[in-house]
Structures are given as C-alpha cells and as structure tokens.
N, C-alpha and C positions, 0 to 999 in steps of 0.2 A: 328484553321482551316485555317486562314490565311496562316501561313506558311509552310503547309498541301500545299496547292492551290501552292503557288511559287514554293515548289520544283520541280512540273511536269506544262509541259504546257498545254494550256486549255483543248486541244484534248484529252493529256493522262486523262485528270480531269473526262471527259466529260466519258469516260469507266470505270472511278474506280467510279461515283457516279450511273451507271447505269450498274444491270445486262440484263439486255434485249440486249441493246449493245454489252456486253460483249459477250452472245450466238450469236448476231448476227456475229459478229467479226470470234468465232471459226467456224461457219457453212461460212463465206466466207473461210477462211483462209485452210479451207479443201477441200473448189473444186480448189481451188490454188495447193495445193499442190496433189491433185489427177492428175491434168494435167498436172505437172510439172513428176509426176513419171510415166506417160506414155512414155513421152520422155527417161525418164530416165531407165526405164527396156530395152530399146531398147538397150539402150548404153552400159551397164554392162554383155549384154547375149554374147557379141565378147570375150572376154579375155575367158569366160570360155568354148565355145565352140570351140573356135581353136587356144588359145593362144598355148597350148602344141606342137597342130600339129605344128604350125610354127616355133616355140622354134626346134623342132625335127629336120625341114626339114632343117634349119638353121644351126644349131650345129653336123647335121648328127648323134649323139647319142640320146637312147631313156632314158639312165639316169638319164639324163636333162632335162627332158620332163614337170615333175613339179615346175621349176624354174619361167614360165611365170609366174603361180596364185600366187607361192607365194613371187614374188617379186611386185605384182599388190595389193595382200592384205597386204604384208609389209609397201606398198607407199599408201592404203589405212588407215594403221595405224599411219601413220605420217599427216595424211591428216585429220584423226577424230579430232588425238588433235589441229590442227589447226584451223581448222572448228567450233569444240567448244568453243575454246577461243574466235575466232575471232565473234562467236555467241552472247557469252557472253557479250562480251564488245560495239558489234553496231548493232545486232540483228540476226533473223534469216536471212531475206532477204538479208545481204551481205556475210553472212558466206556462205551460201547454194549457191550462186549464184556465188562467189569466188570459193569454189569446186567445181563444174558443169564444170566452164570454165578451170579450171584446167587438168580435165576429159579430156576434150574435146582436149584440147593443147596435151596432152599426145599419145590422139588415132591419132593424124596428125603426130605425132611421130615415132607412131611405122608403119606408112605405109614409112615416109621415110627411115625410117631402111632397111624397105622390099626390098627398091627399090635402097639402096645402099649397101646391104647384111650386114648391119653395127652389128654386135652383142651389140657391147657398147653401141651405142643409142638404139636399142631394151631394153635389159635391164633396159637403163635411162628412154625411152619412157616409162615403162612399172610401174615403180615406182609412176611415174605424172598419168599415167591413173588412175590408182590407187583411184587417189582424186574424182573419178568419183563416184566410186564403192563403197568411205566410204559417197560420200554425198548422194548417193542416199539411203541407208539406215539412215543417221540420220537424213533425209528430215523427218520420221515418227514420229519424234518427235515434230516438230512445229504442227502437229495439234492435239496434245497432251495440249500442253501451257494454252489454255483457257477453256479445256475439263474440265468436274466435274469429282470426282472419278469412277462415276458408269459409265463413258462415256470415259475413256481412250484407254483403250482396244481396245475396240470399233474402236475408233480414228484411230489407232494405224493399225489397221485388214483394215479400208477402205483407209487409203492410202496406203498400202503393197498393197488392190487388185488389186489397178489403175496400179500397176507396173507390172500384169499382160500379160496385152493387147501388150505392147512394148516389155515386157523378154521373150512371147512366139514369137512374129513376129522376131524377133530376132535371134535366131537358126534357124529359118525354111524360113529364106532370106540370109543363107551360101551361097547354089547355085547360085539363083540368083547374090549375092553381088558377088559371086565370078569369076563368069561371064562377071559382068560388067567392075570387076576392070581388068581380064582381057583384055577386049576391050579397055582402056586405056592403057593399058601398066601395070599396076601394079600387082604384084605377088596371085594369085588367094587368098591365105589363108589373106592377107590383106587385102581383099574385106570385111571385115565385120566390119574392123576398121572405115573405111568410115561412114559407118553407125554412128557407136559407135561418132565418131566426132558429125555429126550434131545434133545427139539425145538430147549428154550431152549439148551444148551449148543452142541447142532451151531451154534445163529444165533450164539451170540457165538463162536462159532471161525472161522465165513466172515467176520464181519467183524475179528475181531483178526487173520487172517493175510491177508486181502486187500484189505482196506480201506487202502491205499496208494498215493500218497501222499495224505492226509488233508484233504480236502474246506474243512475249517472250519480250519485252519493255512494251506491256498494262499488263501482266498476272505478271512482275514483282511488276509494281508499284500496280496491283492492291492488291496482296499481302501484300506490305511493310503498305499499308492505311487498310489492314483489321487486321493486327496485333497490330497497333497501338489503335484500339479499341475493339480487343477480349482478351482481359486479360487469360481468361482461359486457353483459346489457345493457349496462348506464356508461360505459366503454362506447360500447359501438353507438350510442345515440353522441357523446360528445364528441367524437372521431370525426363524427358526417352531420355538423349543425345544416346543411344546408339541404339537406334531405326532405327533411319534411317541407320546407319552403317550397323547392320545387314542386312536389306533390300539393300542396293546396295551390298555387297557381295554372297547376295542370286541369286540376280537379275543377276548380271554378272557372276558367275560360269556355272547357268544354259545358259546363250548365249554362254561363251566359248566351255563349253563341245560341243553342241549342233553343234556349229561353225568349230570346231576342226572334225568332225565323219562327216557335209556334207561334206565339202571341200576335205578332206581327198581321201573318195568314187570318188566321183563325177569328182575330177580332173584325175584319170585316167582312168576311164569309156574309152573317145574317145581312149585313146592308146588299153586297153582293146577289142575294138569291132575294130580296126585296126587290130590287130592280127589275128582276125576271119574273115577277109576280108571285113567286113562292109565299106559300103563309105562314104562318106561326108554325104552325103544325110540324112542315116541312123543315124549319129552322132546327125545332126542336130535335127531329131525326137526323140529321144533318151532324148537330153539335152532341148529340147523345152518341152517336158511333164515332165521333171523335176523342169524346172524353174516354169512351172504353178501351180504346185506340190507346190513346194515354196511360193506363193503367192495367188492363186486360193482362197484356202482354208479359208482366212480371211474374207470371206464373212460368216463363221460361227464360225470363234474361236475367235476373239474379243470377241461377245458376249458372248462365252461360257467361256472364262476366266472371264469376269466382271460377272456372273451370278453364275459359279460352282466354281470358285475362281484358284487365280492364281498355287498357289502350286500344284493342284489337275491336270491341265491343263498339268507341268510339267512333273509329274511322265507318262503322255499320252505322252507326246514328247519320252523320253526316251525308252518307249517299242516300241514304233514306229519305232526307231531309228534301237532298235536290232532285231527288224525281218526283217528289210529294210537289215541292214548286213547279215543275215543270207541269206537271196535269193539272194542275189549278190553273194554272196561266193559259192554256190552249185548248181547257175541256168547254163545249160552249156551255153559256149561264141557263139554259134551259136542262141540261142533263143532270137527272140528280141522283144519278147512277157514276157519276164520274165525281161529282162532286164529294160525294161520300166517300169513296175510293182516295181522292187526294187527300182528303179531312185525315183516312185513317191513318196512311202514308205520313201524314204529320204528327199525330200521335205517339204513332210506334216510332220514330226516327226520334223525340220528344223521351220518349223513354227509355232505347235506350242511350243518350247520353247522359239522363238525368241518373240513373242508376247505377254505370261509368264514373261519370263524374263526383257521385256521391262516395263511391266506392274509395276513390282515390281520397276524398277528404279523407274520409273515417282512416286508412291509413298512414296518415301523414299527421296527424293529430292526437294528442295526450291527453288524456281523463281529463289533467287539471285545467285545460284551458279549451277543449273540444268542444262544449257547447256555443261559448263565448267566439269561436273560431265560425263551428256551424254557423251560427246565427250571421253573423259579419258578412259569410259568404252569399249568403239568402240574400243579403241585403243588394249587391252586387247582380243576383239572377233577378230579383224583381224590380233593380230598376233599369235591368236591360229589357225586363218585359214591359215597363210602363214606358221607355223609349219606342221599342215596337211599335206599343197601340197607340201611340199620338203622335208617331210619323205615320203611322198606316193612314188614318183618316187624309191626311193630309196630301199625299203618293195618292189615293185612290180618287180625290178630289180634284186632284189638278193632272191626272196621269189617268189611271184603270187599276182594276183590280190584276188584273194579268201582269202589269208593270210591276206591280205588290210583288205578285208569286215568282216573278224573274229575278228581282231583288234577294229573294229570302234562298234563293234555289242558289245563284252566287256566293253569297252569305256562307252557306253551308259547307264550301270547301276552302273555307278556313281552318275547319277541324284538320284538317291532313297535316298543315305545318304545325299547328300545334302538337298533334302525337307525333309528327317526328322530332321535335324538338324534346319531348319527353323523353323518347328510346336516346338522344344523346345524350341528354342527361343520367338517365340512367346508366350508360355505358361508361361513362364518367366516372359517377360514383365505384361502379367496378371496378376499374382499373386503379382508384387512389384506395380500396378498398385490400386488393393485392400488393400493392407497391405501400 
C-alpha cells in the first residue's frame, strides 16, 4: 500500500480511495465541459455554413466549392491525433484547451485571407481551423472519463446538447456577423469567422482554467489501483484480448460511415439552395436547424443508447440516414420546407450513430490508452468527412445534388452489416467465454 500511495500524489490518492469524489468529480467535470461546448458550437457552425460560399467567391469556380470542409475536417484530422496524444500524456485540460486555441488562431486566419484575397492562407487558415472542429467533438469524451458504464452515453448525449445553443446561434448570426464585419471593412462572408474566433478561444479558456482536477489523470489512476486488486477483472480482460479490438472497429465504422453521408449532404446544401436563388439568410435557417438536428437530439439518445443498447441505436442512425437522402434527392430546390426536413433527418441520423459509436469506443478502451485511442479514432471520422466534401463538390459538378443525396442514402445501409457482424462477434465472445 505504501508504494500504492507514492506513485500518485495525495490529491490523486484521495479520488481513487473515494468513490463519492470520484462522482463528484464527473458531475463537476461535465458542467465544465457543457460550458466550454457552448462556446464551442458557436465556432464550428462558420466553416460549415459559408466556408464553401467563400471558398466560391474567392476561386470564382463552384468545383471547388467543397475544398473549405474538407480541408477544415482534413486539419481537423491532424488535430484529433494530436489532441489525443497530447491528452494522453498531460491530460484533458491542456489537450482540449491546446485545440480550442488552435481553432481560434486558424478563424483570425481565414478573415486575413479575406482581407488580402490570399487563397494560400485561406486554405492554410482553414486546415488550423480545423483543430477547432476535431476539439470540439472530442471535448465529449472527458466527461465520459469518470462516468460508470450505464452513464456514458448519457455523458456523452449531454455535452453534444450544450453544443446546441452556440451551433444553432451560429448560422442564424451569418447576417448579422456579416454585416458587422462589413462595417469594418471586412469581406461580408468572413463575418462569421469573427465569431468562430472568439467562441473557440473563450472554450479553451473555460476548460484550461477549470477543468480541475483532470478527469482522464483521476479516472486513470483510478483504474491502474482497482486492477491491481480485482484479479478477476484483469482475468477476464486477458481471457478475451480480442474484445476490445472488436469494439473500437465497431465503434468507429459506424462514426465514419455516418461522418462520411452528413458531411457529404450537408456540405453542398448552401451551393444547392444558391442555385435556387435562396440567400444567405435562408442558408443560414437551413444549416441552423441542421446543426440543432445534430446535437438537440442527445437530450434523448444518450439515454436511449445506455438503455436499448448501443448497436440497436445504430441500425436507427442508418435508416435515418437513408430517408434524410432520399428527401433531399427528390424534394424540389425551391422547397425550403422539405429542405429543412431532410437537413434535420441528417442530423438526427448524424447523431445517433455518433453517440452509438462513441458509446462503443469508451467501452472497449482503458484509462491508460483511451484518449490516445479516442483521438486515433477522430482521426479516421474526419478524414472520411473531408473525403465526403471534396467528392461532393465534385458528384454535384459533374452529376446533381440529388445524385449526392442517392449516394449517401445507399451509403447508409452499410451500417446493417456492420452491426450484424458486431452481434457475431459478440456471440462469439459468449460462447468461448462459457466454454
């Protein structure tokens, strides 16, 4: 016990000898990061509501139109795995708060581009933004860390909803922002970067100065102290090395696919309702009840994934997914009553495999290697979303946007064979688990 005690200091001691602490801990560490992704939905709703437009006005070609998102979710990919390492090694609070500001640096980026017509630094701005948009998604894992199994989900659903309030104000302060940034001088479509700046920076400030003491540091060690005296425990994980394996490839197909078929959609929507003379305005209604679409929703799928179970949750994401394509591809580009409708359809289908899929990681993963794991994974969903938006432009240039939405609606019943191949696995494990 002694040298139990040295290897963490007293503080850490004081969480692994008391679970009351420990719940207390996750229930701070969750209105932390609920208010930290308020800010943070704020910042992440510019790149997808007018990156393209600007990318357009900029490049004069509409080709190019899906190069913003997916070089935003490319530099989001590069941003998870660093995020996660960086998690890894000195917790969440500098990883997340390191990505934030990174965000934040990137969206001051792309207004100078605007304002020197620079493409190169747009593009470079846009990569750095980037870190914005993978931290504010793997923000939902720290208040995952201390959760019990029946409570991750959960976790998982209430800080996605906090990112609500900020990802719907966010589309629907285009005008506005773009108003204002015109009053200074700056190019109207980069008025919403503005925003995206100060959002990502306030979120990595809430969490670098209160994010304490650090979630994935207490819920390690608390770990490594409860292995050392659950024998069975560390039994049944040597028994079934292949367990968790299965579970994080379960975990992350269903986020890529899922990641793959919004992005996809979604990124050319604004070109889409440009066509049909929609304005800005419009846009921004359009992508504002999408994003909420995305996020809203976890005030009831948490629970429902920890209660009706993870895989079941997904094959709901999936059909979601292809009726959301199906109404996009056949609603006409003047309705913007149906348009909204399939937007939300993609959202909510958007979410729940994200919250599924997340589910499954955080089960199949260990304190000592779960962020480093997390991150890796993100890496994988954002560069199937930045494949997405730079086939989309591409499909909608040489094809339609309906050809897009038939694409992505096919797409989506790919989740079937992967959860059944889950349940065999699983059935699997059971019976070498009896025998």
């Amino acid at each position: 016990m002694k040298n139990e005690t040295q290897q963490h200091p007293s503080w850490v001691q004081e969480y692994i000898d008391s679970p009351e602490k420990q719940q207390m801990l996750y229930k701070k560490t969750l209105k932390i990061v609920i208010l930290s992704q308020i800010f943070g939905g704020a910042g992440l709703a510019a790149g997808i509501t007018v990156g393209a437009l600007l990318a357009q006005d900029m490049l004069g070609t509409e080709s190019a139109a899906g190069l913003p998102v997916a070089l935003l979710t490319l530099g989001s990919a590069g941003a998870a795995l660093l995020v996660g390492r960086l998690s890894q090694r000195f917790g969440r609070r500098i990883g997340l708060a390191a990505g934030f500001l990174a965000g934040g640096l990137g969206a001051i980026g792309i207004i100078t581009a605007s304002l020197l017509n620079s493409i190169l630094l747009l593009f470079l701005s846009l990569l750095i933004y980037g870190a914005g948009t993978a931290t504010n998604l793997l923000a939902r894992y720290a208040g995952t860390d201390l959760a019990t199994p029946k409570q991750r989900a959960t976790a998982v659903s209430m800080a996605m909803v906090s990112t609500t309030f900020g990802a719907v104000a966010g589309p629907n302060l285009v005008d506005v922002m773009g108003n204002f940034a015109q009053s200074i001088g700056i190019p109207p479509l980069a008025g919403p970067f503005i925003l995206a700046a100060a959002a990502f920076l306030l979120a990595g400030s809430v969490l670098f100065i209160f994010l304490r003491p650090d979630p994935l540091i207490v819920s390690t060690a608390v770990a490594k102290a409860q292995e050392k005296t659950d024998l069975v425990q560390k039994k049944q994980t040597l028994d079934n090395p292949n367990k968790n394996k299965s579970g994080i490839v379960v975990g992350a197909t269903i986020m890529v696919l899922t990641q793959l078929v919004m992005v996809a959609i979604m990124t050319m929507t604004p070109i889409h309702m440009e066509h049909y003379g929609h304005g800005l305005r419009a846009v921004g209604l359009v992508i504002g009840f999408h994003i909420g679409a995305m996020y809203l929703p976890s005030l009831f799928t948490g629970v429902l994934v920890d209660k009706v179970g993870r895989t079941a949750m997904a094959i709901a994401s999936g059909a979601t997914l292809l009726f959301s394509g199906l109404v996009a591809a056949f609603a006409p580009g003047h309705s913007m009553g149906l348009l909204i409708f399939a937007l939300i359809l993609l959202g909510v289908g958007w979410n729940l495999g994200l919250i599924s899929g997340t589910a499954l990681i955080v089960d199949a993963t260990h304190p000592t290697t779960r962020a480093k794991t997390q991150g890796s994974v993100d890496v994988l969903v954002a560069l199937s979303g930045a494949s997405g938006s730079a086939l989309s432009g591409m499909v909608v240039a040489h094809s339609s946007y309906a050809a897009l939405s038939l694409s992505g609606a096919v797409l989506s019943l790919l989740l079937i064979p992967v959860v059944a191949w889950s349940h065999a696995i699983q059935r699997k494990e059971k019976v070498n688990l009896l025998s």
